[in-house]
Phi, psi and omega in degrees: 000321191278349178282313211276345177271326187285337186288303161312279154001287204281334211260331183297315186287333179278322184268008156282292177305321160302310167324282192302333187288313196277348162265338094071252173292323157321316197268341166292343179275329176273352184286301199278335172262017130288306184326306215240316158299349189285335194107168152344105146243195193207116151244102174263127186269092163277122175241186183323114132080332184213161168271149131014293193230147183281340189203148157227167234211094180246197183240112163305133177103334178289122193273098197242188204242115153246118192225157194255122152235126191300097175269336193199113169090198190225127202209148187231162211207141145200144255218092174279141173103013193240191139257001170283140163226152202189117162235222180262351148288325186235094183271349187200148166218171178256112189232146179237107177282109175278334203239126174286150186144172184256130165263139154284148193259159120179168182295091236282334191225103193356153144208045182144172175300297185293018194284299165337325209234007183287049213228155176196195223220126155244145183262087144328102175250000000 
């Protein structure tokens, strides 16, 4: 009896957890086709201490979505010489880079021995 009940148990925990998974995976497939109907974007990924990319690369004139994701640690970001800032309250904005030319990217909120060297390059052509 006591087999049949943990047995029973066990099958219940598993089609919960497939149910939580596949909801998930759902809501990330509509997170990325809103993501992909939206236009152009700029996604910068912070982890411990770096960005993602040493440089990232736009088109001037171009009206685009730019957003900040936290991959590893807690990290806050602005683009100098721009009006973006982006933190864990404002993870993304809609921005139009006019003036060609390289902005320093880098990082706003202490996170660490490594935050100084938290730094990347964006390109306006």
């Amino acid at each position: 009896m006591h087999k049949w009940v943990m047995f029973s148990l066990f099958i219940v925990a598993c089609l919960l957890g497939t149910g939580v998974l596949f909801q998930t995976i759902s809501a990330r497939q509509a997170e990325m086709a809103k993501e992909e109907a939206a236009g152009p974007s700029l996604k910068f990924v912070a982890s411990n201490y770096k960005f993602d990319q040493a440089e990232y690369k736009v088109k001037a004139g171009e009206k685009m979505t730019v957003s900040l994701q936290n991959k590893e640690g807690l990290h806050a970001m602005e683009i100098v010489g721009t009006s973006v800032k982006l933190d864990n309250n404002t993870k993304s904005m809609e921005v139009t880079f006019d003036k060609p030319g390289v902005y320093e990217v880098h990082c706003t909120l202490p996170c660490g021995p490594g935050h100084a060297e938290m730094i990347s390059k964006l390109i306006v052509e």
